[in-house]
C-alpha positions, 0 to 999 in steps of 0.5 A, a space after each residue: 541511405 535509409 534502404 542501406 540502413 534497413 537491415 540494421 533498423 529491421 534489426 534493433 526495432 522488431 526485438 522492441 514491436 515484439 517486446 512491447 507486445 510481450 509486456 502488454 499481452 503478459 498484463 493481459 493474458 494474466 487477467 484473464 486467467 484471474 477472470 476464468 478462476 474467479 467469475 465474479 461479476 465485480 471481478 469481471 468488470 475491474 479486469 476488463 477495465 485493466 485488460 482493455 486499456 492494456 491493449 489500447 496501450 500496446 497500440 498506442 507503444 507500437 505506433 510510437 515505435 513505428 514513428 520513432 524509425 519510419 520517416 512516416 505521415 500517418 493521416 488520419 481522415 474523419 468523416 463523421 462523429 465517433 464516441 467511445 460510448 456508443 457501438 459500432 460495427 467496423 468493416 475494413 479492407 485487410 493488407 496486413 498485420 499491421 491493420 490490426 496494431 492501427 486500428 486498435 490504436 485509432 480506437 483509443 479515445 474514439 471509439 470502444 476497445 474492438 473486437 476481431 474476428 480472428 482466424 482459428 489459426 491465429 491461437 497459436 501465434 505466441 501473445 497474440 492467441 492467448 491475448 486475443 482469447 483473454 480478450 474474448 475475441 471470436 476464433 473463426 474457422 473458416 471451411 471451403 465448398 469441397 470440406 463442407 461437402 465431405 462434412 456438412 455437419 460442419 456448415 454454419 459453425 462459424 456463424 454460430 461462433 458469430 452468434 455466441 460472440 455477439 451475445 457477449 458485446 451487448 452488454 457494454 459499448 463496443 466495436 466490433 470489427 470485420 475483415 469483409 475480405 476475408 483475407 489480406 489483399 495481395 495481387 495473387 488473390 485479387 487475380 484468382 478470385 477474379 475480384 471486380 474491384 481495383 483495390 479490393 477483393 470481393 467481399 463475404 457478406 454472411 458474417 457480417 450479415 449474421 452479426 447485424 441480424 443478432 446486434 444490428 438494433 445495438 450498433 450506432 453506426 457502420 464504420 467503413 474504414 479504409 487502410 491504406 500503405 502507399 507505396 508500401 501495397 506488397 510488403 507494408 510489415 517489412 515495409 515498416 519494421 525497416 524503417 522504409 514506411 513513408 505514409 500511412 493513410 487511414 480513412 473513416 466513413 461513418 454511415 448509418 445501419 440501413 434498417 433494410 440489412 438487418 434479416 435471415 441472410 441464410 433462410 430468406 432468398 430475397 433478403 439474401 440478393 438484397 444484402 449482396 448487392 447492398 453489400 458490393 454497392 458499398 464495397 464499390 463506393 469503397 473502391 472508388 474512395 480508394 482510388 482517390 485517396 492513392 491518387 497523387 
């Protein structure tokens, strides 16, 4: 019966997801135009504090809706402490939009308002870009080998992106999150990219790497989180917005910053193959973790 209402449920509960981010992101784009005219330090400091709790209320909305039409458990697994006022650099595997209405939502009261890194292209999604710049999140553009070989003026400009963010978040407690992957999983590139993992798609060590050489003496602790839709892997978005999402699992693993990750990944050879296989070392504790957590 509920496949047989999906349409009709698709129909009613997108219009008030999208609703809900067009209030949330008005209040906070508003802001942010009144923070880039009137750049005043005591201005600044009241419109962050309107514009964050602003977005942690969309998250909040959102997942109240996805609840209000999913027949859905959303479980929430812990281990370890968190507290809003510490920082944290946040690493997690990306299946789809949705990661980011969940974990913007789990940051409240848990955690400091997050930070994503976003791609270039995102700027131009209606709320979402200007949202995501009023909020003072990083737009990545990211280059393939054969472009930086025709441009090689244009290598490392993501990384400097990286850097200039970071200065930013040292002034207040914050978490700041990276998709290692890259990209969203999906079978397609998890085949081409010949990934050694089961669940996962190799992860990209040098903006991580770049943000724990500039903030890793800040940061509290590394989050590693995993996000999972069982049942739901191809198409979670339209998964939920239909009203067929059953279960969502969202596993956090607090561990501490290894002072050994902390280097010039892009200068120092030695330090690079270090990071690398601590990185893939996690990323196989990670795929490992996942496993057991799909299991029936």
């Amino acid at each position: 019966m509920r496949k047989l209402l999906g349409p009709l449920i698709f129909l009613i509960h997108t219009p008030l997801q999208i609703l809900n981010l067009a209030f949330w992101a008005s209040i906070i784009i508003l802001c942010g135009l009144l923070k880039l005219v009137l750049p005043f330090p005591a201005i600044r400091t009241l419109l962050i504090g309107i514009m964050h709790p602003a977005m942690q209320a969309f998250g909040a909305c959102s997942v109240l809706l996805i609840k209000l039409f999913n027949p859905v458990t959303v479980d929430v697994r812990i281990d370890g402490t968190l507290s809003p006022r510490n920082w944290y650099l946040l690493i997690s595997n990306h299946l789809s939009y949705l990661d980011i209405v969940l974990l913007i939502n789990l940051s409240k009261g848990r955690i400091p308002p997050p930070k994503f890194f976003l791609k270039k292209e995102l700027i131009w999604l209606p709320f979402v870009g200007l949202g995501a710049w009023a909020l003072e999140m990083p737009f990545m553009r990211r280059y393939s080998r054969s472009y930086l070989e025709k441009y090689p003026h244009r290598k490392g400009q993501d990384i400097e992106t990286t850097r200039r963010s970071c200065e930013k978040y040292k002034a207040q407690p914050t978490t700041v999150i990276n998709f290692v992957e890259g990209t969203r999983f999906t079978a397609v590139k998890h085949k081409s990219k010949k990934s050694q993992f089961a669940h996962l798609l190799p992860p990209k060590a040098g903006g991580i790497a770049f943000t724990l050489a500039t903030m890793g003496h800040l940061f509290t602790n590394l989050l590693d989180i995993s996000l999972l839709y069982p049942g739901d892997v191809k198409h979670p978005m339209m998964a939920m917005l239909s009203g067929q999402m059953r279960r969502i699992i969202i596993d956090v693993n607090v561990l501490d910053v290894p002072e050994a990750v902390r280097g010039d990944y892009f200068s120092d050879d030695a330090f690079r193959g270090r990071f690398q296989t601590w990185l893939n070392e996690l990323w196989s504790e990670k795929d490992t973790r996942i496993h057991q957590l799909l299991e029936p």
